[in-house]
C-alpha positions as protocol buffer text, in pm:
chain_id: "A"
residue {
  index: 1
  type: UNK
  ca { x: 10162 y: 7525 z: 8926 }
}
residue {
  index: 2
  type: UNK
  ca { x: 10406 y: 7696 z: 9089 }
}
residue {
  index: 3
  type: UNK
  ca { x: 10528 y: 8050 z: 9018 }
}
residue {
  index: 4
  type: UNK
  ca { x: 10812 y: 8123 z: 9230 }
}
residue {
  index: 5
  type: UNK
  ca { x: 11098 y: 8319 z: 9176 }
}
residue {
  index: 6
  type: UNK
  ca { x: 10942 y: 8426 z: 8861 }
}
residue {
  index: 7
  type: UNK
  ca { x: 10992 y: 8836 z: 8754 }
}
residue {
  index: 8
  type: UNK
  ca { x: 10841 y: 8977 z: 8471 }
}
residue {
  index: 9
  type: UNK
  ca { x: 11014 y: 9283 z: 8315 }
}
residue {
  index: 10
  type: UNK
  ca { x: 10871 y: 9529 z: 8099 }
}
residue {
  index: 11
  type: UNK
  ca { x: 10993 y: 9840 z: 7849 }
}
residue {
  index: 12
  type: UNK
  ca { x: 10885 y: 10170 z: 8023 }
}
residue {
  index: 13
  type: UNK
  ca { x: 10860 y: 10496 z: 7925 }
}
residue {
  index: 14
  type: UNK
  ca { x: 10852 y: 10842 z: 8165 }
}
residue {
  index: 15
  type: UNK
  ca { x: 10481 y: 10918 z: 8258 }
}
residue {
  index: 16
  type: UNK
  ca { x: 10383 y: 11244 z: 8161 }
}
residue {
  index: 17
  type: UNK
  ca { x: 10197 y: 11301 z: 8488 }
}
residue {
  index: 18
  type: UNK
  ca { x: 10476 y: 11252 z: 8733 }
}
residue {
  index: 19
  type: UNK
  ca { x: 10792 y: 11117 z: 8511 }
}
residue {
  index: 20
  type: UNK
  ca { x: 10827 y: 10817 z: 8675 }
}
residue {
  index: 21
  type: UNK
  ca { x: 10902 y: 10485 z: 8484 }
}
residue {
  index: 22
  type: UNK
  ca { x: 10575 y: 10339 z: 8340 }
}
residue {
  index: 23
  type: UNK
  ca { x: 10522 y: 10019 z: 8145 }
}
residue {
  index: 24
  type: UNK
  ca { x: 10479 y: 10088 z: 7754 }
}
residue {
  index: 25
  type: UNK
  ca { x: 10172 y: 9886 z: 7717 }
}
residue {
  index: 26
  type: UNK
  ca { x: 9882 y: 9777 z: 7953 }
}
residue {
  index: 27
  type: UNK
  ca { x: 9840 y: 9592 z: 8283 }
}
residue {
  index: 28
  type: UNK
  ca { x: 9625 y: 9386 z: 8071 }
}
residue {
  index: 29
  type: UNK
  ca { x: 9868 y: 9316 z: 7822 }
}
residue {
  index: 30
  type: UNK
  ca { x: 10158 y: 9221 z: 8040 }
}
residue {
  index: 31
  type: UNK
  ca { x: 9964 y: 8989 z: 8290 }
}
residue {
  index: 32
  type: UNK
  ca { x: 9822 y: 8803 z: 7938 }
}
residue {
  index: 33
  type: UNK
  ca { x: 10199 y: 8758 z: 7794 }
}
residue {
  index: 34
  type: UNK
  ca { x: 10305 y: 8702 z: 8126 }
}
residue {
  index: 35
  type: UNK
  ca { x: 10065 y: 8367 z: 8223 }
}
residue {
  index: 36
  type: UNK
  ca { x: 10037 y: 8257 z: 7856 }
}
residue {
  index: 37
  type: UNK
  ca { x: 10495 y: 8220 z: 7869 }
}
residue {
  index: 38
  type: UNK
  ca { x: 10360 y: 7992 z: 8200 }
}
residue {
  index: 39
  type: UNK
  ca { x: 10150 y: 7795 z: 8016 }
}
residue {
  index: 40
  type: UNK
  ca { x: 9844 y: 7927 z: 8168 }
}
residue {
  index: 41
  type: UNK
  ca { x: 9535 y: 7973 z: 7879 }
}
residue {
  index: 42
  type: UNK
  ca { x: 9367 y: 8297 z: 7996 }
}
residue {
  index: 43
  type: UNK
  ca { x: 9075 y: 8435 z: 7868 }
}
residue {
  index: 44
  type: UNK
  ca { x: 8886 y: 8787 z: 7951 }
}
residue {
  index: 45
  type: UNK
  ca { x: 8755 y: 8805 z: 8271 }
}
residue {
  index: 46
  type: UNK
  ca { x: 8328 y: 8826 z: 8310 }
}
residue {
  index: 47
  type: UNK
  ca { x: 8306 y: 9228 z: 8341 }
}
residue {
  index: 48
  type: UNK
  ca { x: 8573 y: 9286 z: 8023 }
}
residue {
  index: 49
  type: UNK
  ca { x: 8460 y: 9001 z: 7803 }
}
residue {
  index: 50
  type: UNK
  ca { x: 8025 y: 9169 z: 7835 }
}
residue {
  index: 51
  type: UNK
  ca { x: 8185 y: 9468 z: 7755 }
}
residue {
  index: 52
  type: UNK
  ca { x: 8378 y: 9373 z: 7503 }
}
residue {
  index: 53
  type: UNK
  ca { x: 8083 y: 9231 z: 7339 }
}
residue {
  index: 54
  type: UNK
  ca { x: 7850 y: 9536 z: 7385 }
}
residue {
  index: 55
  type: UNK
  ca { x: 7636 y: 9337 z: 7681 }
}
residue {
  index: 56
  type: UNK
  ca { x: 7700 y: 9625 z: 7912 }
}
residue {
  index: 57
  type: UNK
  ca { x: 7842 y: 9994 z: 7874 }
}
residue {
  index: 58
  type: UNK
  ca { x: 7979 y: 10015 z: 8208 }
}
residue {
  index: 59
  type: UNK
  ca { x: 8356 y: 9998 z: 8169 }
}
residue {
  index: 60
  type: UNK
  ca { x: 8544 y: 9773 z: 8393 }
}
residue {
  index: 61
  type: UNK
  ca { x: 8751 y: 9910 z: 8676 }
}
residue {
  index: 62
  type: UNK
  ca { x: 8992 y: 9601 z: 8735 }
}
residue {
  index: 63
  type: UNK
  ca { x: 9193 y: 9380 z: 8500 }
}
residue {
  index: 64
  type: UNK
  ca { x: 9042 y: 9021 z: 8530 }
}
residue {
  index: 65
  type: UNK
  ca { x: 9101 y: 8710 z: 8362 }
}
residue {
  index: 66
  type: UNK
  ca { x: 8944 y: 8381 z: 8385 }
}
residue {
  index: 67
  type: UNK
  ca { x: 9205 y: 8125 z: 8428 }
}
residue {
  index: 68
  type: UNK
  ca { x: 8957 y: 7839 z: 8331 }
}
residue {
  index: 69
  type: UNK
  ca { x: 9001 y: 7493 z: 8588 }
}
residue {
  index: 70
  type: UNK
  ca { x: 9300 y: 7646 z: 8724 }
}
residue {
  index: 71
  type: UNK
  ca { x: 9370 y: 7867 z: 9057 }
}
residue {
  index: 72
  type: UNK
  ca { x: 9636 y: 8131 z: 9001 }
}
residue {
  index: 73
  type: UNK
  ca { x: 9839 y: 8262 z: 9293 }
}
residue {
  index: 74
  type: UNK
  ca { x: 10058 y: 8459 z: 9128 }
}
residue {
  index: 75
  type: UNK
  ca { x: 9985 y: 8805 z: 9241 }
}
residue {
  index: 76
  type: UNK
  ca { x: 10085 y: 9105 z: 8925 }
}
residue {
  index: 77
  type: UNK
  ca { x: 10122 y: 9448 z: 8987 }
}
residue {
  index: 78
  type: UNK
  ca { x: 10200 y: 9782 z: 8805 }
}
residue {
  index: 79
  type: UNK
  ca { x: 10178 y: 10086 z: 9073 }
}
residue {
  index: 80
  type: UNK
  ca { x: 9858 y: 10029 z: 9250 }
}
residue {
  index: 81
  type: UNK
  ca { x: 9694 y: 9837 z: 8991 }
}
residue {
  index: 82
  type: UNK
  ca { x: 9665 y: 9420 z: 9057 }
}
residue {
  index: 83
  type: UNK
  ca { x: 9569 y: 9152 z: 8774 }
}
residue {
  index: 84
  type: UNK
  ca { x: 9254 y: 8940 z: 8981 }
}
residue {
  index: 85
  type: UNK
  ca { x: 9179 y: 8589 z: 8862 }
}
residue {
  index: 86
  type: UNK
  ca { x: 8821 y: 8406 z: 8808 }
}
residue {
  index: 87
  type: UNK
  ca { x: 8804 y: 8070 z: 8746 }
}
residue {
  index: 88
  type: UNK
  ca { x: 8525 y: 7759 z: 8727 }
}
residue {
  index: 89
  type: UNK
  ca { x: 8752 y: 7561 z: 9005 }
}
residue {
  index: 90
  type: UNK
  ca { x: 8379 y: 7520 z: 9234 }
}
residue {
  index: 91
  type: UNK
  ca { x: 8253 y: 7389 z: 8905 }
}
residue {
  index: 92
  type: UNK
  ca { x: 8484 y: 7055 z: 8851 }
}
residue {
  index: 93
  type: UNK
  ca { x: 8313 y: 6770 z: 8988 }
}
């Protein structure tokens, strides 16, 4: 799928560290609106969805979805943060 020339905009508020403009909700939330208006089903990635479910306590660092059988390109970014994408490509036979 190509992604191209695609932007994604977001509300922001000041940050209350430095004032800057900041996105009103998560990186996780805009990167899962974001794919799923580009027809891409997401689901957690493997650190966030065992933590969701109480299979580990350790509290993951990066935003990660798996994108299923497909391969993502699409690189998104808030500051220094960047959405990384698993998928079961390897797997399809």
């Amino acid at each position: 799928m190509n992604f191209s020339g695609t932007t994604i905009y977001a509300k922001a508020r000041p940050s209350a560290l430095s004032g800057k403009p900041v996105p009103r909700v998560s990186l996780e939330e805009l990167a899962r609106e974001a794919l799923e208006k580009l027809g891409v089903p997401v689901q957690l990635g493997r650190a966030q969805a065992d933590y969701a479910e109480g299979k580990t306590t350790q509290i993951p660092v990066r935003t990660t979805f798996n994108t299923g059988q497909r391969r993502i390109s699409r690189k998104i970014t808030v500051g220094i943060s960047t959405v990384r994408y698993e998928n079961h490509y390897s797997a399809r036979a």
